[in-house]
PABA-99671 format. One record per residue (C-alpha): residue number from 1; x, y, z. Coordinates in pm, whole numbers, plus 32768, in hexadecimal, padded with zeros to 4 digits. Layout:
{drenza NUM; {X; Y; Z}}
...
END
This chain:
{drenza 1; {F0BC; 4417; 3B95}}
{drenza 2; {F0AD; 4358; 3CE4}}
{drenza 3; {F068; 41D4; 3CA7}}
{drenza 4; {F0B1; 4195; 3E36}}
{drenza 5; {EF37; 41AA; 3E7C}}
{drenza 6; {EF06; 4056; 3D5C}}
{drenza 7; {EEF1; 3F34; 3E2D}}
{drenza 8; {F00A; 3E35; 3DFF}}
{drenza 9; {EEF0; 3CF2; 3E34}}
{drenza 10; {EE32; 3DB1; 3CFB}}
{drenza 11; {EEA3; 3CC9; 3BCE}}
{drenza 12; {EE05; 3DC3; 3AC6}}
{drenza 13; {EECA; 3DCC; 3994}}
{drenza 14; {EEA4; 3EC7; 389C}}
{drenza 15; {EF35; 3F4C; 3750}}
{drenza 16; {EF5C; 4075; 36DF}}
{drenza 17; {EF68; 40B6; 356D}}
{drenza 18; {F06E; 41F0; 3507}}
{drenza 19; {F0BB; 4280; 33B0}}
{drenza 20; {F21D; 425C; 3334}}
{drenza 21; {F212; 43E0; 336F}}
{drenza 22; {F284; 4394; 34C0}}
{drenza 23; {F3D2; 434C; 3475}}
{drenza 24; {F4DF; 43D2; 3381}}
{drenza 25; {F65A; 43E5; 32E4}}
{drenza 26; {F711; 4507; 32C9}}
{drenza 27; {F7E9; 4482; 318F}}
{drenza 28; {F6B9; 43BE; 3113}}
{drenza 29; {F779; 426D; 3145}}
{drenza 30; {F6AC; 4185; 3222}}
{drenza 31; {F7FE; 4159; 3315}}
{drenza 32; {F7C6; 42B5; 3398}}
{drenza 33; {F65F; 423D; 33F5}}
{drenza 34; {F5F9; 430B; 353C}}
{drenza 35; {F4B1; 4361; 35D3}}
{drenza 36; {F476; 44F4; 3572}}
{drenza 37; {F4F3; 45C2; 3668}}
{drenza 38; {F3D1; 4689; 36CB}}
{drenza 39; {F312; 4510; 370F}}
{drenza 40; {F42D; 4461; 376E}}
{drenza 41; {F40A; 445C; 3910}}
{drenza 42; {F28A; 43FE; 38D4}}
{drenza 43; {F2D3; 42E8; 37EC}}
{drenza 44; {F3E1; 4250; 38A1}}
{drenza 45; {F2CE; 424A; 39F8}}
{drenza 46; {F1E2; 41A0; 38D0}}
{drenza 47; {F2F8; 40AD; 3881}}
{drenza 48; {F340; 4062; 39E6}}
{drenza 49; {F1FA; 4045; 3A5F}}
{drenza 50; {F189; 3F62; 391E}}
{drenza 51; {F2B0; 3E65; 3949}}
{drenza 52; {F264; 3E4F; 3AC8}}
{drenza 53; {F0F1; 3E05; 3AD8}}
{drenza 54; {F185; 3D06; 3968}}
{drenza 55; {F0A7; 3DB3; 38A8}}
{drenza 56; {F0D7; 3E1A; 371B}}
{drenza 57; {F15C; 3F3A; 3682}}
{drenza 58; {F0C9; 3F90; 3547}}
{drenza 59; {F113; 4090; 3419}}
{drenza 60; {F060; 40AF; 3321}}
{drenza 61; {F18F; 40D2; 31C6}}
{drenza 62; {F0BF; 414C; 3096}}
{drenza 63; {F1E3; 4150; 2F7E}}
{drenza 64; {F100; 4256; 2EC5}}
{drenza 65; {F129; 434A; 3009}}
{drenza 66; {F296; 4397; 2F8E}}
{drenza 67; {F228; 441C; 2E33}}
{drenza 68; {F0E6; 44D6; 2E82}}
{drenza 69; {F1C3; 4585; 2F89}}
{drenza 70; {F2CF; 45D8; 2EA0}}
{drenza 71; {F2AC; 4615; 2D03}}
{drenza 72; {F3F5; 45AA; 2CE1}}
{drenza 73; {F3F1; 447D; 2D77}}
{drenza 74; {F42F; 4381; 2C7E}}
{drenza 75; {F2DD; 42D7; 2C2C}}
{drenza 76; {F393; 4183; 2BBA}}
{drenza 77; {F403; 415B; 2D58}}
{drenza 78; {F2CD; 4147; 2DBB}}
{drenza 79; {F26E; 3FE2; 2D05}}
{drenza 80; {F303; 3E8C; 2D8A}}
{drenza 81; {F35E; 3E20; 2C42}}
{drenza 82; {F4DC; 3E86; 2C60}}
{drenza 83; {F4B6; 3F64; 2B04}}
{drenza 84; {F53C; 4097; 2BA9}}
{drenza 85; {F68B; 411A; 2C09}}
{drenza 86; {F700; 408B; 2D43}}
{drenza 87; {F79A; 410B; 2E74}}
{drenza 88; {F8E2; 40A1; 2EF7}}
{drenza 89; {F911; 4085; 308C}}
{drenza 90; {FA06; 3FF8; 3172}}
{drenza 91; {FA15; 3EEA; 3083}}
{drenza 92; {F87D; 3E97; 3038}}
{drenza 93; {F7FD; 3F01; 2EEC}}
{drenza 94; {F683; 3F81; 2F04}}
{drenza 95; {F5CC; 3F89; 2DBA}}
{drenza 96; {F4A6; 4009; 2E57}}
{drenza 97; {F429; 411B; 2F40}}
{drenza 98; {F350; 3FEE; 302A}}
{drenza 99; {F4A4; 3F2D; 307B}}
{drenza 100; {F547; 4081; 30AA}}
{drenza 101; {F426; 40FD; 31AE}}
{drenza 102; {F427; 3FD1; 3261}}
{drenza 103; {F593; 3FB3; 3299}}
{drenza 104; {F593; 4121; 3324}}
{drenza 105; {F477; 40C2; 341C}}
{drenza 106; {F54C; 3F91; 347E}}
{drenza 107; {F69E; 4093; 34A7}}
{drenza 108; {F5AD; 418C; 3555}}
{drenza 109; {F541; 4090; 3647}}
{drenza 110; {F67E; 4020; 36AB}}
{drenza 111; {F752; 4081; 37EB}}
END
């Protein structure tokens, strides 16, 4: 997509709001956090255009996503209330699938 044509005096801000579909980990631990490759170029323009006109970025992280997708997912991972098992990354300890998302948008978005 060409943005050349938007007028730089414009100060029109907009947000787009993205489902955490948009971005993935290959080993399911939220450091390999990436955009998914067949989206990736387009998101990274959406990033880059976003931060330059300072406008927001939103995803929408629905913890309940994760186990409709996937029977196995453990249904305990899903609630904030830190009564499921736990992943261990780089460190952090995630006791639920929210944190987890989050941090993988945050590693996706990085540089």
């Amino acid at each position: 997509m060409d943005y050349s044509s938007i007028s730089p005096s414009l100060n029109v801000k907009a947000t787009v709001a993205l489902n955490a579909d948009v971005y993935e980990s290959a080993s399911n631990k939220p450091s390999d956090g990436d955009f998914r490759g067949d989206i990736k170029d387009r998101m990274l323009e959406i990033v880059r255009f976003l931060n330059e006109k300072n406008s927001s970025f939103v995803v929408n992280i629905n913890p309940f996503l994760s186990f409709y997708q996937n029977p196995d997912f453990p249904l305990d991972f899903t609630f904030l209330d830190d009564r499921g098992e736990s992943i261990e990354d780089d460190g952090i300890e995630y006791s639920n699938v929210f944190d987890a998302n989050l941090d993988t948008l945050v590693w996706a978005l990085r540089p």
